[in-house]
C-alpha positions as CSV (number, residue, x, y, z in Angstrom):
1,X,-7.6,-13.4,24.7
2,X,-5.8,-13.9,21.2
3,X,-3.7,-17.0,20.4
4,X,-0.8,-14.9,20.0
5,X,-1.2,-13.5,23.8
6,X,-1.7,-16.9,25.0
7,X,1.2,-18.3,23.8
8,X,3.4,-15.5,25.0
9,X,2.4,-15.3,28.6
10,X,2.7,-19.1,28.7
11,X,6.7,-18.7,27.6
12,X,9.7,-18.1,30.0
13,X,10.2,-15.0,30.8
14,X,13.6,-15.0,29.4
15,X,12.2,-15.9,25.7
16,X,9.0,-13.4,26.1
17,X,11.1,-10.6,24.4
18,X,11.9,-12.6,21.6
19,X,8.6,-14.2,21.0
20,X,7.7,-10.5,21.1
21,X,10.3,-9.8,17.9
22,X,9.7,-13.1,16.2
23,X,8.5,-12.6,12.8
24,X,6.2,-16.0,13.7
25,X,4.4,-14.8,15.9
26,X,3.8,-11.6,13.8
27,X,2.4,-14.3,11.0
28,X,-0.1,-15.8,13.3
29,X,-1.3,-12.3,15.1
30,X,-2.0,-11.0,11.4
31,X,-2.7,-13.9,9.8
32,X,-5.6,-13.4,6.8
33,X,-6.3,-13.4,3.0
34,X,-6.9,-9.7,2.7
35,X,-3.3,-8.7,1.7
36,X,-0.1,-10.3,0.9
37,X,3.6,-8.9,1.5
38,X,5.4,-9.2,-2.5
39,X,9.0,-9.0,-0.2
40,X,8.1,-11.9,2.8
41,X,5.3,-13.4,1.0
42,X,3.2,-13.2,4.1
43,X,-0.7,-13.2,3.8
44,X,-2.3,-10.8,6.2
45,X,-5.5,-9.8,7.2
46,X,-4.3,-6.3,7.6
47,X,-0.5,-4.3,7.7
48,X,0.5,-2.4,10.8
49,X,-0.9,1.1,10.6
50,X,2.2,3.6,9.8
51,X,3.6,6.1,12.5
52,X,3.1,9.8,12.3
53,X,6.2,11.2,12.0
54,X,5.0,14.3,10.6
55,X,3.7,17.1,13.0
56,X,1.9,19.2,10.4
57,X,1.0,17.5,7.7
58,X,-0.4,19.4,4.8
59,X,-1.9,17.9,1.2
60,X,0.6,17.8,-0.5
61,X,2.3,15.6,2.0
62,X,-0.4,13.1,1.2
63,X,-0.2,9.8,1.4
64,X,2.7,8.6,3.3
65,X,1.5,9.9,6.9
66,X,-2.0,8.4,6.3
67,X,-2.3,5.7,9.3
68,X,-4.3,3.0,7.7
69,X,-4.1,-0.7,7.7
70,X,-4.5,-1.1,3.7
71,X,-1.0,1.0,3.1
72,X,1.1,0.4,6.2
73,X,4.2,-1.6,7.4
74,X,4.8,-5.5,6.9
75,X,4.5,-7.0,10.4
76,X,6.7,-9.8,9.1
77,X,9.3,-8.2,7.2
78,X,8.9,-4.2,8.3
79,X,8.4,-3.1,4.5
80,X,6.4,-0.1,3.8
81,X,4.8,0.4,0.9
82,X,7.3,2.2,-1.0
83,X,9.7,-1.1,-0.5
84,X,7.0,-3.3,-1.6
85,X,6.7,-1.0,-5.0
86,X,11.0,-1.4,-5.2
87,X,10.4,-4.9,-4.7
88,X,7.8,-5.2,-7.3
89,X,9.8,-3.0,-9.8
90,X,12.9,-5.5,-9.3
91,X,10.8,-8.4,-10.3
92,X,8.9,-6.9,-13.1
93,X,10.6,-4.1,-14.7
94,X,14.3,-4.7,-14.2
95,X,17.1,-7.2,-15.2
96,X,18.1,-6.9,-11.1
97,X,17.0,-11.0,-11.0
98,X,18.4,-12.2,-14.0
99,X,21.6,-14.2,-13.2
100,X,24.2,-12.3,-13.9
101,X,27.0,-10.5,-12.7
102,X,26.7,-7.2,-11.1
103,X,27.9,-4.8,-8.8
104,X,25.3,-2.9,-6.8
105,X,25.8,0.0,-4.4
106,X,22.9,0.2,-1.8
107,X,23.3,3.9,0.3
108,X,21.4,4.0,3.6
109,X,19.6,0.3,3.0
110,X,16.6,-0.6,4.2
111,X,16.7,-4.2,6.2
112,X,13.7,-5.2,4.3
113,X,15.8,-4.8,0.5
114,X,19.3,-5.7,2.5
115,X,17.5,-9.1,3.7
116,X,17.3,-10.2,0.2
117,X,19.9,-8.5,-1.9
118,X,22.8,-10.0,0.5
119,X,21.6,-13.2,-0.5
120,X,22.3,-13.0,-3.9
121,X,25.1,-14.6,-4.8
122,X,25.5,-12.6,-8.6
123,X,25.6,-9.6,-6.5
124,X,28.8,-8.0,-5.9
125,X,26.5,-6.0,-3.1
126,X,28.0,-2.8,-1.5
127,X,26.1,-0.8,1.3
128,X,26.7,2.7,2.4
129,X,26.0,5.2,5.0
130,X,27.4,8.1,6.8
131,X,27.0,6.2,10.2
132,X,28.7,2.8,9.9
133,X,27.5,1.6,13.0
134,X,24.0,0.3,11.3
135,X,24.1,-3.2,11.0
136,X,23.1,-3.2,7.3
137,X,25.9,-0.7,6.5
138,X,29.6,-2.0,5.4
139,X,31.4,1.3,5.1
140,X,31.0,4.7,6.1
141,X,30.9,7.1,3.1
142,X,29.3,10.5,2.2
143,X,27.6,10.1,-0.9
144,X,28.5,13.8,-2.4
145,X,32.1,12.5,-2.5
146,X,32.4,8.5,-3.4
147,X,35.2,7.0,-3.3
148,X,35.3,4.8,-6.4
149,X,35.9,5.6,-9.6
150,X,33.4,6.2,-12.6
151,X,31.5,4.2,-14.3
152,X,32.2,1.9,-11.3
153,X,28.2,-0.1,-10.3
154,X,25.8,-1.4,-12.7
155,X,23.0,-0.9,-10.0
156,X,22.6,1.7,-7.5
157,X,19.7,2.3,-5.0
158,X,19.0,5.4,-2.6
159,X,15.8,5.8,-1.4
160,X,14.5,8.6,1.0
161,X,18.1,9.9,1.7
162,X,18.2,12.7,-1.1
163,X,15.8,15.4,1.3
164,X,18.4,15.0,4.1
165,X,21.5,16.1,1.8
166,X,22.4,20.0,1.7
167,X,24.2,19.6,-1.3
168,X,21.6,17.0,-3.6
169,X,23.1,18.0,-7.0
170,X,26.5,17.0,-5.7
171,X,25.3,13.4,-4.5
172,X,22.9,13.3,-7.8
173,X,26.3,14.1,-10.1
174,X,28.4,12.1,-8.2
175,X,26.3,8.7,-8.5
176,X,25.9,9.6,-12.3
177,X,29.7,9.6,-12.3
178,X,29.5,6.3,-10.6
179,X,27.3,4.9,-12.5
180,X,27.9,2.5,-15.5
181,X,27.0,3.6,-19.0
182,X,24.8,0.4,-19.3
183,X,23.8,0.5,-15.6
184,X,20.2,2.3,-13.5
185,X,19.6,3.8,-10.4
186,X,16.4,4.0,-8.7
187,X,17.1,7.3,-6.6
188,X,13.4,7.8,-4.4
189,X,12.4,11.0,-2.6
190,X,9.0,12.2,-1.3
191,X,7.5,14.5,-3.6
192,X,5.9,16.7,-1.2
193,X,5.5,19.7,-2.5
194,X,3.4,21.4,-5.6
195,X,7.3,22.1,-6.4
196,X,11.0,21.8,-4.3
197,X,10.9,24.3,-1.8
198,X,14.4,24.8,0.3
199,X,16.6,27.1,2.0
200,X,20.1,26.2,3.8
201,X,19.9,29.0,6.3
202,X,16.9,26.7,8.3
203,X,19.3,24.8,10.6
204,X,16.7,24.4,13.8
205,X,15.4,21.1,13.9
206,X,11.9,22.8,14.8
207,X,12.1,25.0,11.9
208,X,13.0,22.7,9.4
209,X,10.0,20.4,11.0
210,X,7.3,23.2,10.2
211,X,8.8,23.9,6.3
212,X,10.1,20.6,5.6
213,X,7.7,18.2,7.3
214,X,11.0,16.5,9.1
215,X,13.2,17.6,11.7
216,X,16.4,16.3,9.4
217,X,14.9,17.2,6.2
218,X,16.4,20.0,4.6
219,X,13.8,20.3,1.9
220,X,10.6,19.4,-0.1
221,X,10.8,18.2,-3.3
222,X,8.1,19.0,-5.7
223,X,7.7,16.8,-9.2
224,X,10.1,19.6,-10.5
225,X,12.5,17.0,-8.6
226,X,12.9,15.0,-12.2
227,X,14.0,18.4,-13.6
228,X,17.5,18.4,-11.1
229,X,18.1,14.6,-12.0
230,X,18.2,15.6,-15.5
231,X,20.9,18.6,-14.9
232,X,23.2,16.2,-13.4
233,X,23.6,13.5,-16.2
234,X,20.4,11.4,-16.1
235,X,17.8,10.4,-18.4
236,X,14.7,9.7,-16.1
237,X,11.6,7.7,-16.4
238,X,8.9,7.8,-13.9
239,X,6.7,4.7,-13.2
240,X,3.5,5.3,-11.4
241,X,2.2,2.1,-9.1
242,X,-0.2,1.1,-12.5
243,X,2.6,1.0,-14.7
244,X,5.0,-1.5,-12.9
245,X,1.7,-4.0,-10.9
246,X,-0.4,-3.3,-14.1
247,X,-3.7,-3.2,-12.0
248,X,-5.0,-1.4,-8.9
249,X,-6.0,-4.8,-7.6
250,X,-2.5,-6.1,-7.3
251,X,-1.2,-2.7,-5.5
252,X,-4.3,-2.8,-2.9
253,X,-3.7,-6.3,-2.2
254,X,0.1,-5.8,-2.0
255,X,-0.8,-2.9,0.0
256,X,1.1,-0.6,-2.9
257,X,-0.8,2.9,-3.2
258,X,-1.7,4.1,-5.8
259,X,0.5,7.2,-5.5
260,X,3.8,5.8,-5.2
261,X,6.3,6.4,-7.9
262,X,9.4,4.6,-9.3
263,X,12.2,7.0,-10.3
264,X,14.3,4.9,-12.8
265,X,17.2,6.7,-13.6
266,X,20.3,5.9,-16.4
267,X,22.9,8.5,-17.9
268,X,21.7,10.6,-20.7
269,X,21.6,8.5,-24.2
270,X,21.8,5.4,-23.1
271,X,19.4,2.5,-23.5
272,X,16.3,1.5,-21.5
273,X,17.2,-1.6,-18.9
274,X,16.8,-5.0,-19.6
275,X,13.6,-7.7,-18.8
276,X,12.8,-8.7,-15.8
277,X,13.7,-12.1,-13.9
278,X,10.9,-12.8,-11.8
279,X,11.9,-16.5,-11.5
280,X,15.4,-15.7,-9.5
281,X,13.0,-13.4,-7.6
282,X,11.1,-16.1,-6.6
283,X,14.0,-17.9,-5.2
284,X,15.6,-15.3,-3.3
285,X,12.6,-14.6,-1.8
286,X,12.1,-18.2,-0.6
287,X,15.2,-18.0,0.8
């Protein structure tokens, strides 16, 4: 019997559930030198194999469904590997960690980003969602219709939220009008598809599960997906894994795959974003 068992049967009862949740005990039941989490700096011997939450995969889903322990979630901190790219991106690529001032607008944040960016104290830090129940969320808003005014956040990230929006060129043109002249947005989908595939009249959650891999997906994107950014105001570049962790080596032992992409987005004619702050990093991540 593992350490990890022992030590759980042995507590109360009334603490077994949390022993169950603690992120210690997650630490010593992966413990290794194989991989280390960039976002909880935990060194594991393996990640926690991802769920399938696609019923019929196809290739073009690729990687994202793949159950493996070299690409999977953070036992610690629950990142997957997307986040751990963000993360990475932040640190390297980005002037998020560099001191000073600004205003960031986080829609649908994940607790793994929200654990860290509500701890910095530069941040003027704003989460959204259209269910304002989440604990991570502040205030309920629909992002085809924000209410601020433009050119309002220097930062803005959305991941994974653009495939569940009927209207995506609304929300894209609306956080472009949000958006500061000198400010970026990181604005992730899955790019599923060979290119976006869609049609509004597929309302059954089964349906929209066997064309859109997702019961509340209402598309697939293709790389064509670069193409609607652009239409609504954005210059767009796109950083493969290599280009922000510099070698496969860092992503496998990150557990970062190699096809994960960074969409880094600013309005049209504007300059690239500043250096990174990897040192502040460091310290927010230490807690």
């Amino acid at each position: 019997m593992g350490l990890t068992r022992v030590l759980a049967r042995a507590a109360p009862s009334r603490i077994r559930g949390r022993l169950a949740r603690s992120s210690l005990l997650a630490r010593l039941r992966f413990l290794g030198t194989t991989y280390q989490c960039p976002m909880c700096r935990s060194r594991l011997r393996s990640f926690k194999p991802l769920p399938l939450t696609v019923e019929n995969p196809d290739p073009y889903w690729g990687h994202m469904n793949v159950p493996t322990k070299e690409y999977g979630i953070c036992p610690v901190c629950g990142s997957e590997t997307r986040h751990r790219l963000y993360w990475e991106f932040l640190k390297r690529r980005s002037d998020f960690f560099d001191g000073k001032p600004k205003r960031v607008l986080h829609i649908a944040p994940e607790r793994c980003l929200w654990e860290h960016f509500r701890r910095v104290p530069e941040l003027d830090y704003l989460t959204v969602d259209l269910d304002a129940t989440k604990p991570t969320v502040m205030t309920a808003m629909d992002i085809t219709d924000i209410e601020f005014a433009d050119d309002t956040f220097n930062v803005i990230v959305c991941s994974h939220v653009l495939e569940h929006v009927l209207d995506d060129r609304r929300a894209m043109h609306e956080i472009c009008r949000v958006l500061r002249p000198d400010g970026w947005a990181l604005l992730q989908v899955p790019i599923t598809a060979p290119v976006t595939f869609e049609d509004p009249s597929v309302t059954e959650p089964s349906e929209r599960l066997r064309l859109f891999g997702q019961r509340d997906h209402v598309r697939r994107y293709g790389p064509d997906y670069v193409d609607r950014l652009k239409e609504s105001g954005f210059r767009v570049d796109v950083l493969n894994a290599i280009d922000v962790l510099e070698t496969r080596a860092n992503g496998l032992r990150m557990g970062v795959h190699d096809l994960e992409q960074v969409f880094v987005c600013r309005k049209d004619c504007v300059s690239p974003i500043g250096s990174s702050g990897p040192e502040r990093a460091a310290e927010v991540a230490s807690g």
